[in-house]
C-alpha positions in Angstrom: 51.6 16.7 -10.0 50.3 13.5 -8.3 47.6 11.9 -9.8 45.8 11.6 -6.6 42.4 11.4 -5.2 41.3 14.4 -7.0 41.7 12.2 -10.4 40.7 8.9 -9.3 37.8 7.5 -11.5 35.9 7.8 -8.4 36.2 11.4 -8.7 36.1 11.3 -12.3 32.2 9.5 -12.2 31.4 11.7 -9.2 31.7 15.3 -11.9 30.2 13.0 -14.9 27.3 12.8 -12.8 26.9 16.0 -11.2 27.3 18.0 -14.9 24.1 15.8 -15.1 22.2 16.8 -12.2 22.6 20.4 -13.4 20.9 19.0 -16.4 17.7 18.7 -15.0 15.5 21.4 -15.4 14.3 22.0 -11.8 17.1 20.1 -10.1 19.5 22.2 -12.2 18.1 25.6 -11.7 18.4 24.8 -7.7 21.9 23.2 -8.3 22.9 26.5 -10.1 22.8 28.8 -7.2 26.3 27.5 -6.0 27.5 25.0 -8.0 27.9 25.3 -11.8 29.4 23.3 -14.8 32.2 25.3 -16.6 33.3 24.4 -20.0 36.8 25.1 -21.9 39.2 24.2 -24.1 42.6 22.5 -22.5 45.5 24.7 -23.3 47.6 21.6 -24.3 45.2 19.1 -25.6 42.8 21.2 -27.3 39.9 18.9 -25.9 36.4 20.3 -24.8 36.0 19.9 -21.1 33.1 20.1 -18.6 33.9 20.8 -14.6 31.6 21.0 -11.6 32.5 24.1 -9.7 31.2 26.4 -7.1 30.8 30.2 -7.6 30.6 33.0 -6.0 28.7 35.7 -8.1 29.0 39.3 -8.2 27.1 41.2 -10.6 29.1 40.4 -14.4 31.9 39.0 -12.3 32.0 35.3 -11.0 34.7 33.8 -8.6 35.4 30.2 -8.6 37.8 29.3 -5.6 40.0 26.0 -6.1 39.6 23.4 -3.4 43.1 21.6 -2.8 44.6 23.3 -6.3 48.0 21.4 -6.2 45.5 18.4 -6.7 43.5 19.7 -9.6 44.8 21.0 -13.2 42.1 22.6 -14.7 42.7 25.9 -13.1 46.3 26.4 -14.9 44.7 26.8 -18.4 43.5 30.3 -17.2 47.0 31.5 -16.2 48.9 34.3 -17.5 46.5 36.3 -19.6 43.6 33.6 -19.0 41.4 32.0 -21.4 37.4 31.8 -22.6 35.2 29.9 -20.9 31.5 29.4 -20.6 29.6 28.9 -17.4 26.5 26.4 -18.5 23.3 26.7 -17.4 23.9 30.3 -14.6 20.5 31.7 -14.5 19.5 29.6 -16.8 21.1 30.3 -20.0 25.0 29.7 -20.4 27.3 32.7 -20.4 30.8 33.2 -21.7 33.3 35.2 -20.0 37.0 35.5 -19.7 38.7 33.8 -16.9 42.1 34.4 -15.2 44.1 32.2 -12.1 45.6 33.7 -9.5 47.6 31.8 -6.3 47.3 33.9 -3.2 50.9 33.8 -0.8 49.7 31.2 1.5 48.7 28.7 -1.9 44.8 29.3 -2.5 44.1 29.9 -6.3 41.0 31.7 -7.0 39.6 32.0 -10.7 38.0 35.1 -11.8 35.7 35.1 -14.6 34.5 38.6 -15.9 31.1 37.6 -17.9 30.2 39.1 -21.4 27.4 40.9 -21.7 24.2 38.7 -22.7 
């Protein structure tokens, strides 16, 4: 995988300061309806990340689609059998869930997260 523009430090300051928007308590609640931060645990490094993503909710189940996947990496630690990860700050609290990759025939990789219980 390329590094390209999808890991560029322009890229990189453009998340660092979105995570922070969804920070602020009324700009984040309004942020929250589409876009929220999702933190995990690489499956290589072991390091805590946070990533600006948009959802799609439904009900206890949340559906993240991957813009330009072969681009990103984030996606691939929830292959296979998936992996943990919290969404922070939907509806205002943060809520865990278990989240699993799939790529579609034509390329498009969708992430589905079923949501503990609260």
């Amino acid at each position: 995988m390329g590094r390209g523009i999808f890991n560029s430090p322009l890229v990189r300051w453009f998340n660092t300061a979105a995570v922070g928007l969804t920070r602020i308590p009324v700009l984040g609640r309004w942020i929250g309806h589409g876009v929220v931060v999702i933190r995990y645990t690489g499956r290589r490094s072991g390091q805590t990340f946070d990533t600006p993503v948009s959802v799609q909710r439904d009900g206890d189940r949340v559906t993240i689609h991957v813009m330009a996947p072969d681009s990103k990496n984030w996606w691939r630690n929830f292959l296979g059998a998936g992996a943990p990860l919290t969404l922070v700050n939907l509806d205002g609290t943060d809520r865990t869930g278990h989240a699993v990759a799939r790529r579609d025939e034509q390329g498009r990789v969708a992430v589905t997260v079923a949501l503990d219980a609260p």
